[in-house]
Every structure is written in C-alpha cells, then in structure tokens.
VOGU-3710 file (C-alpha; in Angstrom, 3 decimals, decimal comma):
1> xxxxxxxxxx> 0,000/0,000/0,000  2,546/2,497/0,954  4,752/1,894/-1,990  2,036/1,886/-4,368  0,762/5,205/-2,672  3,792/6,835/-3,433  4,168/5,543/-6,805  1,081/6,551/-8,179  1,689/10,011/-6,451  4,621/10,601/-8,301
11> xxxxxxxxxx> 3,411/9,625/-11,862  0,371/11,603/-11,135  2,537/14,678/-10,221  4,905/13,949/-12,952  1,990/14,174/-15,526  0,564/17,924/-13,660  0,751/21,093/-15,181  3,243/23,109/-16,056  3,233/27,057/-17,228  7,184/26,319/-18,045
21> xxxxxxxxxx> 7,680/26,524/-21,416  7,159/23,449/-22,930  10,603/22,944/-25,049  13,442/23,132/-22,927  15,091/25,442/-25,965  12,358/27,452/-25,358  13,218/27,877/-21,775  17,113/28,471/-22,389  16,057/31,913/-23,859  14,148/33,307/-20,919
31> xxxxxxxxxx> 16,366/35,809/-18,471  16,857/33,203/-15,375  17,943/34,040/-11,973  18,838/31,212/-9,051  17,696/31,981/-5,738  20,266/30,548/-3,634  23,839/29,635/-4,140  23,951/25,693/-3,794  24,099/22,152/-5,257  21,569/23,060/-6,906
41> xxxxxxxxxx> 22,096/26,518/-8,494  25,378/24,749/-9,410  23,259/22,284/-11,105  21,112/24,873/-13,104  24,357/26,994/-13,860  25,323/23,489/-15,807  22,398/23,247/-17,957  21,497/26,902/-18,705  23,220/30,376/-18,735  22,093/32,201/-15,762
51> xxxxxxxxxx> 21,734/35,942/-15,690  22,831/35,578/-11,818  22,160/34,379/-8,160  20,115/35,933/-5,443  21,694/35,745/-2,435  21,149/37,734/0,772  23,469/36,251/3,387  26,914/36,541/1,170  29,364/39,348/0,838  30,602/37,831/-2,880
61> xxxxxxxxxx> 29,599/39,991/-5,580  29,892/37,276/-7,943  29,937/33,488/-8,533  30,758/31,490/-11,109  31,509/34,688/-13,215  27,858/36,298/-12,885  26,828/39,026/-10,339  25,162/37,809/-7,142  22,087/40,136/-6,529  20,310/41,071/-3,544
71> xxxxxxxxxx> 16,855/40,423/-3,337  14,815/44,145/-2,963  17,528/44,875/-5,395  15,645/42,571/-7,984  12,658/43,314/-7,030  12,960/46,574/-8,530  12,283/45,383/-11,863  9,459/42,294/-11,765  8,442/41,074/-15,489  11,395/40,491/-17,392
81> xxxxxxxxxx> 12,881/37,538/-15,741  12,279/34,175/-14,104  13,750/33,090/-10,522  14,148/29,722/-9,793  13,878/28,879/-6,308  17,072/26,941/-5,427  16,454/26,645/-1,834  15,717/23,232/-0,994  17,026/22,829/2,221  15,551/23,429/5,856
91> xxxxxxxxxx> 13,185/26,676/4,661  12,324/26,563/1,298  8,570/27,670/1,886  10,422/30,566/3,765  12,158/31,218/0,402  8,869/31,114/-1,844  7,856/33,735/1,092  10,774/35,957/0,850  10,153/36,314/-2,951  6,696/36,609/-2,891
101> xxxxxxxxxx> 7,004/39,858/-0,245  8,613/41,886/-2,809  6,400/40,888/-4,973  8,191/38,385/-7,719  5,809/36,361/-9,651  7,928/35,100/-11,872  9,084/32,148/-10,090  9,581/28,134/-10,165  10,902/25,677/-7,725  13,258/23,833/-8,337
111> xxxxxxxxxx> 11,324/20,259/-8,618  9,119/21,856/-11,384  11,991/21,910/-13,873  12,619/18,124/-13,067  9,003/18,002/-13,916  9,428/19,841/-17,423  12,433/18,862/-18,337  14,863/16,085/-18,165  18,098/18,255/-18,977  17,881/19,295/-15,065
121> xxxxxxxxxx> 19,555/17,153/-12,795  17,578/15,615/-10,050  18,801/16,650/-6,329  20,886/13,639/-5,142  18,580/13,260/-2,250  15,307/12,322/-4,780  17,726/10,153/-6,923  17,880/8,073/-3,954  15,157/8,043/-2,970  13,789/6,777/-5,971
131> xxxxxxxxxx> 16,281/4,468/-6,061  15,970/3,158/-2,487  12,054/2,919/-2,793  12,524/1,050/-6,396  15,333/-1,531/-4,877  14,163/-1,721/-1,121  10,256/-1,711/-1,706  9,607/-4,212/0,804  11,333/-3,160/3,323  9,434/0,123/3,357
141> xxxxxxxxxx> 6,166/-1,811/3,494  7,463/-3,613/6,667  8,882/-0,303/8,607  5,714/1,682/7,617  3,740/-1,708/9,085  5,960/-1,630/12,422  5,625/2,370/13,119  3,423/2,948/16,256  0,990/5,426/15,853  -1,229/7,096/12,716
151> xxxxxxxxxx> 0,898/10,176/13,086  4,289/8,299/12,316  2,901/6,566/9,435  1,585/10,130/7,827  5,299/11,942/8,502  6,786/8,997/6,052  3,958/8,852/3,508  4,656/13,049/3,804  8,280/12,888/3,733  8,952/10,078/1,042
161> xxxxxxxxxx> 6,047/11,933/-1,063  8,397/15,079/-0,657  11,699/13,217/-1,128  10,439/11,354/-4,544  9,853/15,239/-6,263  11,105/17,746/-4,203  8,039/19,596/-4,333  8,028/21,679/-0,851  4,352/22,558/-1,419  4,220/18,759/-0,246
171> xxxxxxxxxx> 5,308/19,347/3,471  2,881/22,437/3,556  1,795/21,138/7,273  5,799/21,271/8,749  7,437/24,097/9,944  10,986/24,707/10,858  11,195/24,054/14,393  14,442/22,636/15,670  13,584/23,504/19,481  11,403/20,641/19,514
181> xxxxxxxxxx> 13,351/18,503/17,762  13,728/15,150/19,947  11,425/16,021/22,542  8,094/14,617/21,766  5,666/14,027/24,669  4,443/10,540/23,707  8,038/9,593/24,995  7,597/10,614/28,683  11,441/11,645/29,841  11,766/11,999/33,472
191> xxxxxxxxxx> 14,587/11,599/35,719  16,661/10,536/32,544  20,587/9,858/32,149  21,266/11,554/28,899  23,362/10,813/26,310  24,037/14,073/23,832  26,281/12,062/21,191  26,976/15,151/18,461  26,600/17,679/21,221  27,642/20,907/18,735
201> xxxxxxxxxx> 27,173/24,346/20,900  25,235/22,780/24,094  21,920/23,848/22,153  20,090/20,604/22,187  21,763/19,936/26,273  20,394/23,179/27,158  16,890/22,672/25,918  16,385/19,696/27,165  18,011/21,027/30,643  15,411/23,337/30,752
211> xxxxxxxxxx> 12,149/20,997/29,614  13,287/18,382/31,940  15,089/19,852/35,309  14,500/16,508/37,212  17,174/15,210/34,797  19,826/13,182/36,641  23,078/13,833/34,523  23,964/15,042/30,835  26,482/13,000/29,345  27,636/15,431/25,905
221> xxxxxxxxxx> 30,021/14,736/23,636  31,302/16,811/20,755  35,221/16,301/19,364  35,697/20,275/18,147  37,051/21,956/20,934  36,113/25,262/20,104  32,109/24,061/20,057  32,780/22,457/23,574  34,121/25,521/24,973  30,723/27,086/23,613
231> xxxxxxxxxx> 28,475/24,832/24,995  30,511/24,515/28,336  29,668/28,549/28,407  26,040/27,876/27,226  25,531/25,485/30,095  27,233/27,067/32,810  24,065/26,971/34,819  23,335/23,592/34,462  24,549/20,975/36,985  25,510/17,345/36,338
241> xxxxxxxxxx> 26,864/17,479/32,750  29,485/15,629/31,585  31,797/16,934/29,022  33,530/14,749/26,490  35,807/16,361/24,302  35,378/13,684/21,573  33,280/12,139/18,869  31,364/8,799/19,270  31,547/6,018/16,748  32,458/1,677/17,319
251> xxxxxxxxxx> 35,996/1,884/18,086  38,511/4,351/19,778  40,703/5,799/17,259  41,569/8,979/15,538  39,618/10,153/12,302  39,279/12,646/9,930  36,431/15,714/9,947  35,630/18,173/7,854  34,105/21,050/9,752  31,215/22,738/8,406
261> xxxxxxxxxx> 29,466/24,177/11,888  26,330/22,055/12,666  26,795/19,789/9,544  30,608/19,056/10,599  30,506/15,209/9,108  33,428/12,467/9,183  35,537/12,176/6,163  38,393/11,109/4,444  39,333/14,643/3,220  38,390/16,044/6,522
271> xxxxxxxxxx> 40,123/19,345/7,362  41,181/18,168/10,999  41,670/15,225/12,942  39,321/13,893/15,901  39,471/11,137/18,623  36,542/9,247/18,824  35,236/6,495/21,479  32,256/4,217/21,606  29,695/5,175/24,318  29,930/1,837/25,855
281> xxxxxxxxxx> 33,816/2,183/26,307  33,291/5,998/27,737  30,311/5,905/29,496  30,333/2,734/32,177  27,428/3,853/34,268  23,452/3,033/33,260  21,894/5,624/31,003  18,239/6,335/29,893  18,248/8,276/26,978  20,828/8,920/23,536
291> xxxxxxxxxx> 19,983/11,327/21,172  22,348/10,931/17,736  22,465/13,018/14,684  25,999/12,652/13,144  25,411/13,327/9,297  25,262/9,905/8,626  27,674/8,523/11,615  25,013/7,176/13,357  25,364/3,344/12,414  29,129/3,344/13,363
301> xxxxxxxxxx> 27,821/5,603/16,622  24,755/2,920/17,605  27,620/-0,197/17,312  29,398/1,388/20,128  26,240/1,783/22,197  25,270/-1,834/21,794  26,098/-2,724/25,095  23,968/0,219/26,489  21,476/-0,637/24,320  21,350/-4,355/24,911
311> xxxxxxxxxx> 21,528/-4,417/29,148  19,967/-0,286/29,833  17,192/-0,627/27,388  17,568/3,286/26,888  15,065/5,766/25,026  16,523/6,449/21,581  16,335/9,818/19,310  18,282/9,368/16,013  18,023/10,978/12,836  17,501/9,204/9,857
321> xxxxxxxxxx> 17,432/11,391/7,135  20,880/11,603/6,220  19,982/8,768/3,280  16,797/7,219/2,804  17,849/3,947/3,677  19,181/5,401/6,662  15,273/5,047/7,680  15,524/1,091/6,816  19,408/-0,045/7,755  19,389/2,456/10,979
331> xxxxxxxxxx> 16,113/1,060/12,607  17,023/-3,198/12,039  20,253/-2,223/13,497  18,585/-0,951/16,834  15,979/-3,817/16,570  18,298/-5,998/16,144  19,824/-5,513/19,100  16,697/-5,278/20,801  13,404/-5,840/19,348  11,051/-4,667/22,274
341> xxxxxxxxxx> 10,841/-1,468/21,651  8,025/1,081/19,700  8,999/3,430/16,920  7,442/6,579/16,055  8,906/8,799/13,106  8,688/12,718/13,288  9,719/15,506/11,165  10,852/19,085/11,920  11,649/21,466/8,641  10,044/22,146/5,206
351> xxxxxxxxxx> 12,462/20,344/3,605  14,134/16,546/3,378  16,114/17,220/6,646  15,916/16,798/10,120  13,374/13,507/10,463  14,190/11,881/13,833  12,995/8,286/14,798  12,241/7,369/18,566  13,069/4,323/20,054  10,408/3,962/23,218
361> xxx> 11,135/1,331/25,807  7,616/-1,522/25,565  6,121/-1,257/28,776
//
C-alpha cells in the first residue's frame, strides 16, 4: 500500500501542469535568476546560462563569473525575468515567502523543472530516494507496518512523497522548528541519564536542561574543541553534565572531519583530525536516553552503544534522514539488538532534513 501510494503520487505529479515553457530550448532563452547559491544553483548553472544568483546572506559579488544580486535589489524590476527557487534545504517555503514579499511572480521551484524537463539534474537526495524505494520496496512496506501510531505513518507517507519530487508545497503542514526537535511528549522523559552524542554548541543539552530539570546527569560529547568551549559557556548553569571532548563512533581511534558548523561530518578529506570512542567504552554507568544526529555517523555511533542498548534498554532519538535507507538499515540495526521497543517517526523542517525516529522502551 505504501509503496504503491507513493508511486502513483509521483506519476500523477509527474503528468501535472506546467506554465514552463514546454521545449526546454524554449526555456534556455528566458532571463533566469537562481535563488540561492547551492548544489543546486550549481546544477542549473550546468544546464542553462544564468543571468545571476540571489543571495542575501553573502558578501561575494559574484559566482561562477555572474553578479550575485540582492533580493529588494531585484525586485525593482518584476516582469522580465524568471527566478528559480534553489532553496531546498531546511526553509524553502520561507524562500517562496521571501520572494513573494517583494512581490516576484515570476518564479519556479526547483522540482518543477525536473518536472518539465529532463536536462535538469535531479537533487541527489530524490535520486535516492527513488532508487531506495525502487530496490528496497519491501522493506518500506514492513517499517511503515511496524511504526506505532497514525501520526508516524503520515510523517513517512509526507516525507517520502516530498523526497520522490522535491516539491516543498508537499510538506505544507511542517514548519521549521528545531527547538522541539527530539522532545516529543508521547516519549515521557523523566529523571533521565542523557546521552548528547553530536553535542555541537550545548543547544540541544540546554533545551532539554530546561524541559526536563528533574534530569539526573547530561552526558555530551562533541570532538571540536572550540564548540565544547561554547556549549561549556552555554551550560554554565546547568549541573551534572558531563563533558567529552570527543566524537562517538564503534571503536577508539583517531579520524578525519571536515568542519562545516552544525553539519561538521566524518571524512576522508576532513580538514582536521578527531578522537573518537564508543559510548559503551566511555560511558560505564546506566543511562536512559541517547539522542544521535551525526550526518550519517550514526550506524558506526549505535555499534558502540550496543552494550547500552542491549543491558539499559535506553530511550533512543536518532536521525535518519541523512539517506533514505538510513530510515531502513538504521532502525534493524537498533531492533536488532533489541526488538522490544516502539517506533514513532517525526519531522521538523520544510524540507528533506531533520526527520528523527524514537526508540520507546515496551512497557
């Protein structure tokens, strides 16, 4: 059901409207403007000439050789270009927002030139998508099955709907709202031992400090020493947190990171290098709850919690969106390990990003 769902979704909005030209030759001659500078601007800049990019949070005056505009700068003159809406990550109703205030009308998303015309490279994140729903059919049917509530199944029919096209009118009914990411009421933290594995500045610590004061100790790790010394000011007021300068993953050893602030993600051409330490090797006391987004660490992360997982039977917040099979391969690990436990899925942007699955203890 779900599969077929989102299949006949997607040929249904391949075959809708379009007021895009309807040659793609047709298109090349219209005066086109990116809104954003990204993967995918870099994308559009590969298949057409662009007249420039909008961007409002850059001091460049150019890129790739044409002028970078600000917005009310644009907006001076309305009806003799196009803007395609590049933005296609965290806010990209925000964007359609933005151009609408100063009054644009001339404007497309992104995912309706993969509609019109196949010259436009897909984002990588729909590409796999498709691919993973194509190959992995199955096991979609059998995680939608095991979710725990109506809610969860609607955020994946939403998300994967969204993640097939693109198309951010899809995720109409989610707004960007990172405070309440991992703290969800159906998953009734009290008194918890917390594990903050990808701790950053202190900002998730701190809000759940504040939500949940009866907490009973903070266990945060984050390898970049100037982010610790951020969140050790941050959380200054808080009692009972542990810091741990380092990053988690299933063995102790040294790797490479490249740094990009809250995306910071391991790789071979990292910029620095980072210890790292499984949470069962660090952490010898019981805990009650791990939270995990590591931009696609998290596998590597939940080996090294196995024994935690296995003996503690803690609450689990992990993101998943990192891949879309990161929603398949991410949850057998965990259930694997231990299969008593509920799953709910919820999603906090208007975009592909930031999906988090809980793990709930069965009562």
């Amino acid at each position: 059901m779900l599969i077929n769902t989102v299949k006949e979704f997607l040929e249904d909005w391949n075959n809708g409207a379009s007021k895009l030209p309807k040659k793609f030759e047709d298109f090349l001659d219209l005066d086109i403007y990116a809104f954003g500078i990204n993967e995918q601007s870099q994308s559009l800049a590969e298949a057409v000439s662009l007249k420039g990019y909008i961007d409002d949070f850059t001091s460049e005056e150019e890129h790739n050789g044409q002028p970078i505009i600000k917005l009310e700068n644009l907006a001076t003159n309305k009806n003799d270009f196009i803007v395609i809406n590049c933005v296609l990550n965290a806010k990209p109703r925000t964007a359609i927002k933005r151009l609408e205030s100063v009054g644009i009308k001339n404007f497309f998303n992104y995912s309706e030139l993969n509609k019109a015309y196949k010259e436009i490279s897909l984002p990588e994140f729909v590409e796999q998508t498709r691919s993973s729903l194509l190959n992995r059919g199955s096991e979609w049917v059998e995680l939608y099955d095991r979710l725990n509530d109506n809610a969860s199944r609607k955020v994946l029919k939403d998300v994967l709907r969204y993640r097939v096209s693109g198309d951010p009118s899809l995720l109409s009914e989610y707004d960007f709202r990172p405070k309440d990411q991992y703290f969800e009421d159906f998953m009734e933290y009290s008194e918890e031992v917390f594990v903050d594995a990808g701790g950053f500045t202190g900002d998730t610590t701190e809000e759940f400090c504040l939500r949940y004061p009866d907490y009973k100790k903070v266990y945060l790790f984050e390898p970049n020493p100037n982010n610790l010394k951020l969140a050790k000011e941050r959380l200054t007021n808080f009692s009972d947190i542990e810091f741990i300068e380092k990053g988690v993953s299933d063995t102790e050893t040294v790797l490479r990171f490249f740094e990009d602030g809250s995306a910071s993600i391991v790789s071979d051409n990292g910029d620095i290098s980072i210890p790292v330490v499984p949470i069962d090797s660090a952490i010898k006391s019981e805990i009650s709850l791990i939270k995990m987004d590591l931009e696609g660490w998290e596998s590597h992360a939940l080996k090294g919690a196995e024994k935690h997982i296995l003996e503690d039977h803690p609450k689990l917040a992990i993101a998943v969106y990192h891949h879309p099979n990161d929603f398949l391969d991410l949850s057998k690990q965990i259930l694997n390990i231990r299969d008593d436990y509920d799953i709910y899925l919820r999603h906090y942007t208007e975009s592909w990003i930031e999906t988090i699955m809980y793990f709930k203890p069965k009562s």
